[in-house]
C-alpha positions in Angstrom: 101.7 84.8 153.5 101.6 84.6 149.6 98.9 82.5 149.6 96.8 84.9 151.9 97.9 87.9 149.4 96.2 85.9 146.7 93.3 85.2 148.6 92.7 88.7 149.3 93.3 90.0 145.9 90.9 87.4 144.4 88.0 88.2 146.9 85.5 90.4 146.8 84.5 93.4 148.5 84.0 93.0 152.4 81.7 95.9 152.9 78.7 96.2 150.1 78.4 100.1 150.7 81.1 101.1 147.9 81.1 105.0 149.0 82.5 106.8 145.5 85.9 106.3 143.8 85.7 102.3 146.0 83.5 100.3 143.6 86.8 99.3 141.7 90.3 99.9 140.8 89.7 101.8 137.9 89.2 105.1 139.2 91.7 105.3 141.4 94.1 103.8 139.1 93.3 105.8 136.5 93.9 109.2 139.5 97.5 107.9 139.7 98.4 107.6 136.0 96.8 111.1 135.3 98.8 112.6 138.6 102.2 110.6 137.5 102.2 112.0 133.6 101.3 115.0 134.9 104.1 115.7 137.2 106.7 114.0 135.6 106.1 114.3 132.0 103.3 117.0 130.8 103.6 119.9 134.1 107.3 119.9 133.4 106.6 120.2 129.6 103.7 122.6 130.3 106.5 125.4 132.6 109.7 124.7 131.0 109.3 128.0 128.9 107.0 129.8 131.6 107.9 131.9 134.4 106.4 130.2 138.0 103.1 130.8 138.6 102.2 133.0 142.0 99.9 130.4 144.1 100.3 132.5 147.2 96.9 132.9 147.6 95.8 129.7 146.4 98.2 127.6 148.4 97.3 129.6 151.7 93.5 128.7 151.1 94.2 125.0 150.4 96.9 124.6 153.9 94.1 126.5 155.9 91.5 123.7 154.1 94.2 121.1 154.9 94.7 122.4 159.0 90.8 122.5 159.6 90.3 118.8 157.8 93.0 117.2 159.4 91.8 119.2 162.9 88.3 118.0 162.5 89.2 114.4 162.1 91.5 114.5 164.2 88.5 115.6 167.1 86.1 112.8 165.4 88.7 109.8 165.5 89.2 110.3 169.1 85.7 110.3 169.9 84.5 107.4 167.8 87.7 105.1 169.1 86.8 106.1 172.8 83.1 106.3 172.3 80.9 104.9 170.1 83.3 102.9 168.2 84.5 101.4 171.6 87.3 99.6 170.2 90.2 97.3 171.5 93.4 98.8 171.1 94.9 94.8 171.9 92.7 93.7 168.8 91.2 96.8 166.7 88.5 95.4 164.5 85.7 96.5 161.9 82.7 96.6 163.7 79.7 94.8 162.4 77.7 96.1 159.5 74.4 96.0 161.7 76.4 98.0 164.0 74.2 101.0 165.2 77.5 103.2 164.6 78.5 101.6 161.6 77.8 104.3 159.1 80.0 106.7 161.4 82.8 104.2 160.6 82.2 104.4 157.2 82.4 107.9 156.7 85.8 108.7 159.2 87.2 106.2 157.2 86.3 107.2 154.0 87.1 111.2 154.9 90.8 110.3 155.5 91.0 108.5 151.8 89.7 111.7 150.4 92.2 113.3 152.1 94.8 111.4 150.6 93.0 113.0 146.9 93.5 116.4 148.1 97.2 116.0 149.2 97.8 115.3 145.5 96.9 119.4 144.8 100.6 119.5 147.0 102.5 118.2 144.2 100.4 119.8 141.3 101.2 123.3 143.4 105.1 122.2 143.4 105.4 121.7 139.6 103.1 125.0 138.9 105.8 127.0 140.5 108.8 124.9 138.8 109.7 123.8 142.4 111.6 120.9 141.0 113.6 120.2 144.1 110.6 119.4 146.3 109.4 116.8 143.7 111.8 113.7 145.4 111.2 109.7 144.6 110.1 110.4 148.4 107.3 112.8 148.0 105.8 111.1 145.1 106.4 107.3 146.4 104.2 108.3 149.5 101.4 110.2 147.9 101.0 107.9 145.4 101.2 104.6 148.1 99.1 106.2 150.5 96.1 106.6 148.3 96.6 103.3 147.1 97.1 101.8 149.9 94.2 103.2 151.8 92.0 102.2 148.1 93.0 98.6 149.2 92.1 98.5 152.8 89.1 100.2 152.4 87.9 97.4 149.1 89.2 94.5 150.0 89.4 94.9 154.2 86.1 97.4 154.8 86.0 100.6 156.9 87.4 101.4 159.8 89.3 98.9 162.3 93.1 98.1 162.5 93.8 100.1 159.2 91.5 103.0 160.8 93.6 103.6 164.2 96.6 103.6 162.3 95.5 107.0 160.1 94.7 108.5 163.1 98.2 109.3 163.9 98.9 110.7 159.8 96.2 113.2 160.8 98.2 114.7 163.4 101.4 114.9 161.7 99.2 116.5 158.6 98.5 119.0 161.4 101.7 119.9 161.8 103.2 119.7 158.3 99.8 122.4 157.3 100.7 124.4 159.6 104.2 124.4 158.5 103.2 125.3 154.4 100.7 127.6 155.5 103.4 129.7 158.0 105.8 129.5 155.4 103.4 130.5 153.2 102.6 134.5 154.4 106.2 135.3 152.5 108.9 134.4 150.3 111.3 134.9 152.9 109.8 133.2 155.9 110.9 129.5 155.7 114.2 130.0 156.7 112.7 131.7 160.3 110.8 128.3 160.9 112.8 126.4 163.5 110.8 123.8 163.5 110.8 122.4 160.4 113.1 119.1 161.3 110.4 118.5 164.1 108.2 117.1 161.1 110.2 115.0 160.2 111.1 113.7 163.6 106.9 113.0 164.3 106.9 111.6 161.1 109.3 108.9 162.4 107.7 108.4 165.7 104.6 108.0 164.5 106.3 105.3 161.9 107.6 103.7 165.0 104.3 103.5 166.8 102.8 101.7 164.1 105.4 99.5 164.1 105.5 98.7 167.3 101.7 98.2 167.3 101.2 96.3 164.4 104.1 93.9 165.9 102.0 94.0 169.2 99.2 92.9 166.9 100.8 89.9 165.1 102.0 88.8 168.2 97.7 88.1 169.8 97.0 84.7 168.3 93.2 85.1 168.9 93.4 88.1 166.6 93.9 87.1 163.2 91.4 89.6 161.5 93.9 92.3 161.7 97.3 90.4 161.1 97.4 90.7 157.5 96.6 94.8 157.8 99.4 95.2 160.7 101.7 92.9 158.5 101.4 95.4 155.5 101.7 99.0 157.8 104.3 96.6 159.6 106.2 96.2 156.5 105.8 99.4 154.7 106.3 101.7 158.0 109.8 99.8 158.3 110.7 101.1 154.6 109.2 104.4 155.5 111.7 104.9 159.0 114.7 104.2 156.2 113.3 106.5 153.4 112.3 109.5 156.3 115.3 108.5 158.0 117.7 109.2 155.0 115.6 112.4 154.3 116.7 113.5 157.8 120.2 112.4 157.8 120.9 114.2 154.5 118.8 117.5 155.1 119.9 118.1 158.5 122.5 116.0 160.6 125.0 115.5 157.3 125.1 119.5 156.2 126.2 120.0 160.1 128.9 117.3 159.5 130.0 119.2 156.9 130.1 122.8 158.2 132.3 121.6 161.1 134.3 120.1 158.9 134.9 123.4 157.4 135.3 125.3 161.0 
């Protein structure tokens, strides 16, 4: 497994169409660094004197943004894996580059990596209005892997395929979780109304599951090898994601429960 970590690492490019931020590490790279000092070292800095800022009207704009994005690839990923994308869910591969629908590929793929650019703003909102608490090891470990993490597939692995169907169920927790900001959004007062809320979480650990249990499904089709090293990453990292959610979970809403009948 090491050795075909190396290899991968040390190759080049499978795809020659480098869409922007893809032609190299760099830029991404240098994304991360400026969104890490930022939010844990200069916005801090920047607001410890200051009074919040009032994003209301800002933040609204950017979750209605988020909802329609996510909703319109949402529509398009169903329609390219069912359609002209035809894949196999047994063995979900890139298709050719003289594929006719290639450059439809490209581009889904590519619009959920931008995504990941914009969901950065989320964080850059939180320390604007000194929401402190919201900044977790959890938030930013997942911001900052997914961006990087879709950088990789997309250099080193090409568009669409394996890596491809598994984004396809982020968009639809993104869905939900937009809706939720934007909702709780229209006042100060309103996120304590929304019920909810724990669903989100709960979606975000089926979906976990699913990939799991697909990229397991994968590993286990020995005429499939072009997708085993992509299901044995989102394997691997959806396993430390079910641990990390599932703490969030246990700690925000079944332990407080514990404790208030305790207290009963």
């Amino acid at each position: 497994m090491l050795d075909q970590l190396l290899d991968t690492l040390n190759s080049k490019p499978s795809d020659p169409v480098r869409l922007p931020l893809l032609s190299s590490h760099g830029p991404v790279l240098m994304i991360l660094a400026t969104y890490l000092l930022f939010v844990k070292v200069v916005g801090p800095r920047i607001m410890q004197n200051r009074k919040p800022f009032d994003l209301r009207g800002v933040i609204k704009a950017y979750n209605i943004m988020q909802i329609l994005y996510n909703i319109v690839m949402f529509v398009f990923a169903i329609h390219f894996m069912l359609g002209p994308g035809d894949y196999n869910f047994r063995c979900i591969k890139n298709l050719p580059r003289d594929h006719e629908f290639k450059t439809w590929e490209r581009w889904l793929t590519y619009s959920y990596f931008f995504n990941k650019l914009l969901d950065l703003l989320e964080t850059v909102f939180f320390v604007l209005r000194k929401k402190d608490r919201q900044i977790s090891f959890l938030h930013v470990f997942h911001h900052v892997y997914m961006l990087y993490f879709c950088f990789m597939y997309l250099y080193y692995y090409g568009y669409g395929g394996h890596g491809f169907f598994m984004c396809f169920f982020n968009v639809i927790v993104h869905i939900m979780m937009y809706s939720y900001y934007y909702q709780s959004s229209l006042n100060k007062d309103s996120r304590t109304d929304l019920w909810w809320k724990k669903y989100i979480t709960i979606v975000q650990l089926i979906q976990f599951g699913i990939i799991l249990a697909h990229s397991i499904y994968t590993l286990r089709q020995p005429d499939c090898p072009s997708s085993h090293f992509s299901a044995t990453c989102a394997g691997s990292i959806c396993f430390v994601f079910i641990i990390l959610f599932g703490n969030f979970y246990y700690q925000a809403y079944i332990r407080p429960r514990k404790t208030e009948n305790k207290v009963l």
